[in-house]
N, C-alpha and C positions, 0 to 999 in steps of 0.2 A: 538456588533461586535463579528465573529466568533471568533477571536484569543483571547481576554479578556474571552470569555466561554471557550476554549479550557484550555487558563492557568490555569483557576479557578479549571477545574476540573484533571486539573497535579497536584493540588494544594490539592486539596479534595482526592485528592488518595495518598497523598506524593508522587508524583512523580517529576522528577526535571525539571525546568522550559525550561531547553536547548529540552528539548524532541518535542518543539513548531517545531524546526528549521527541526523536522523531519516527517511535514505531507505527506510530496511528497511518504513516505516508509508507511504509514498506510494502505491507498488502497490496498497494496499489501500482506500486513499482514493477512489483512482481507482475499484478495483471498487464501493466502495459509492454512487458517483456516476454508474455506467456507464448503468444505466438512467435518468439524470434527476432521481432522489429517492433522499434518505438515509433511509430509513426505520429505526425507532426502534430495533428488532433489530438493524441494519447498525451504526448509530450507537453506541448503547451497545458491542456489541462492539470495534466499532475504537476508540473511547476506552477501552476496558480496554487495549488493549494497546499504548496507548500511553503509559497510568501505567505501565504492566509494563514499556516500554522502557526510558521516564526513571530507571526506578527500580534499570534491571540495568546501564544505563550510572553511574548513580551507584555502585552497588556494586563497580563497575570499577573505576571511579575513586579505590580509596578511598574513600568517604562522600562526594566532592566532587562538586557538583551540575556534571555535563555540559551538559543543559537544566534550566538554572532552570525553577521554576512556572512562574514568569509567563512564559517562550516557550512551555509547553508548553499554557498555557491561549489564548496568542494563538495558537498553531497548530491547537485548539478552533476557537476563534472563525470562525477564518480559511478552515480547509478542512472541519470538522466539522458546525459548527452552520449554516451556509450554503454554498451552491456558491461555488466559487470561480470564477474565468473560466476558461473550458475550454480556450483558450492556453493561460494560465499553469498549470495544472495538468497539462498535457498536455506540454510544457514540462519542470516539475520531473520527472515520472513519466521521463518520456524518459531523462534526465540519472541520475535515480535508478536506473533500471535500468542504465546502463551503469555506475556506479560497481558499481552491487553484481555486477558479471559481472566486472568488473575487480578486485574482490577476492575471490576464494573464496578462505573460511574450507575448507579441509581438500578434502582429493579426493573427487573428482568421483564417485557412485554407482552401480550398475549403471545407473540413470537419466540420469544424465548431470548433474545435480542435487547441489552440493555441500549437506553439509544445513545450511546457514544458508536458501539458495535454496531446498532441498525445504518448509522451514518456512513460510515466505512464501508458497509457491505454493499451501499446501494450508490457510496462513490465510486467502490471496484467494478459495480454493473454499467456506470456510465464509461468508465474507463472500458471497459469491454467493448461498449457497444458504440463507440467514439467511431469506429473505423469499419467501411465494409469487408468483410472476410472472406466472400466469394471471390469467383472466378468472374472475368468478364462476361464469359458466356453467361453465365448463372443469373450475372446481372442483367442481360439483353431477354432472358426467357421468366423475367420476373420471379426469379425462384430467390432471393437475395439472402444472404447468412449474414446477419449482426453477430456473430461472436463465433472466434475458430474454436476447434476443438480443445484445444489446450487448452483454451480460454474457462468455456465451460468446465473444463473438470476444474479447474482451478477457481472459478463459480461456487462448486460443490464440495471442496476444500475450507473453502473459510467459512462460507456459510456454518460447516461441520465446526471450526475451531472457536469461530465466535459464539456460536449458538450458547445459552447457559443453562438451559433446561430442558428434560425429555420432553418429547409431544405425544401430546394427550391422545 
């Protein structure tokens, strides 16, 4: 089972186990990381929605904290404010996506796309497209690139892991 791998290796990195409740935010870590640099637009974004997560799972819960602060600031720390090793992240991301395919919330969309998954996909494309990825020149000859390369394949990555069903 993905989540029992997942933990294991929360586990194997000391890292703390509440960090499970946060694979819906990995995808997007990844994209903001795809290119090399987290840049400030990427960054701030993906920390909002990861106070936003902490805070709908609390709501969930009752008032009761799912992720404490302090995991949600060590997972800051950890994959936010610095890269993390591209194993391990690459690693969690893996794992994270097959949890979240292994549970759709609700049926699958014309898209194929349950909308917890269509959510995610089209936070990773804002995260993507957060930042310009051209060259200066590029940008003075109006030829402008919203999303690097790596970004895109990694675009056509998830898209591939979230998706739930063939198209027609």
């Amino acid at each position: 089972m993905a989540q029992n791998r997942f933990l294991a290796l929360l586990a194997q990195h000391q890292l703390p186990a509440s960090h499970v409740h946060l694979v819906q935010i990995l995808p997007m870590v990844q994209m903001m990381w795809a290119d090399g640099r987290n840049q400030a637009k990427e960054k701030a974004l993906v920390s909002e929605l990861l106070h936003q997560h902490a805070a709908e799972l609390k709501q969930l819960a009752g008032g009761q904290e799912v992720v404490p602060n302090a995991d949600v600031q060590l997972f800051k720390a950890n994959f936010l404010d610095c890269r993390p090793a591209s194993e391990l992240l690459e690693q969690l991301s893996t794992l994270a996506l097959e949890i979240l395919a292994s549970k759709p919330t609700g049926s699958p969309g014309a898209d194929g796309l349950t909308l917890e998954n269509r959510r995610i996909f089209h936070l990773c494309l804002e995260i993507a497209a957060a930042c310009y990825a051209g060259s200066f020149e590029d940008f003075e000859n109006q030829t402008t690139q919203r999303m690097a390369a790596q970004e895109v394949r990694l675009v056509e990555r998830l898209f591939s892991a979230l998706y739930t069903q063939p198209i027609h």
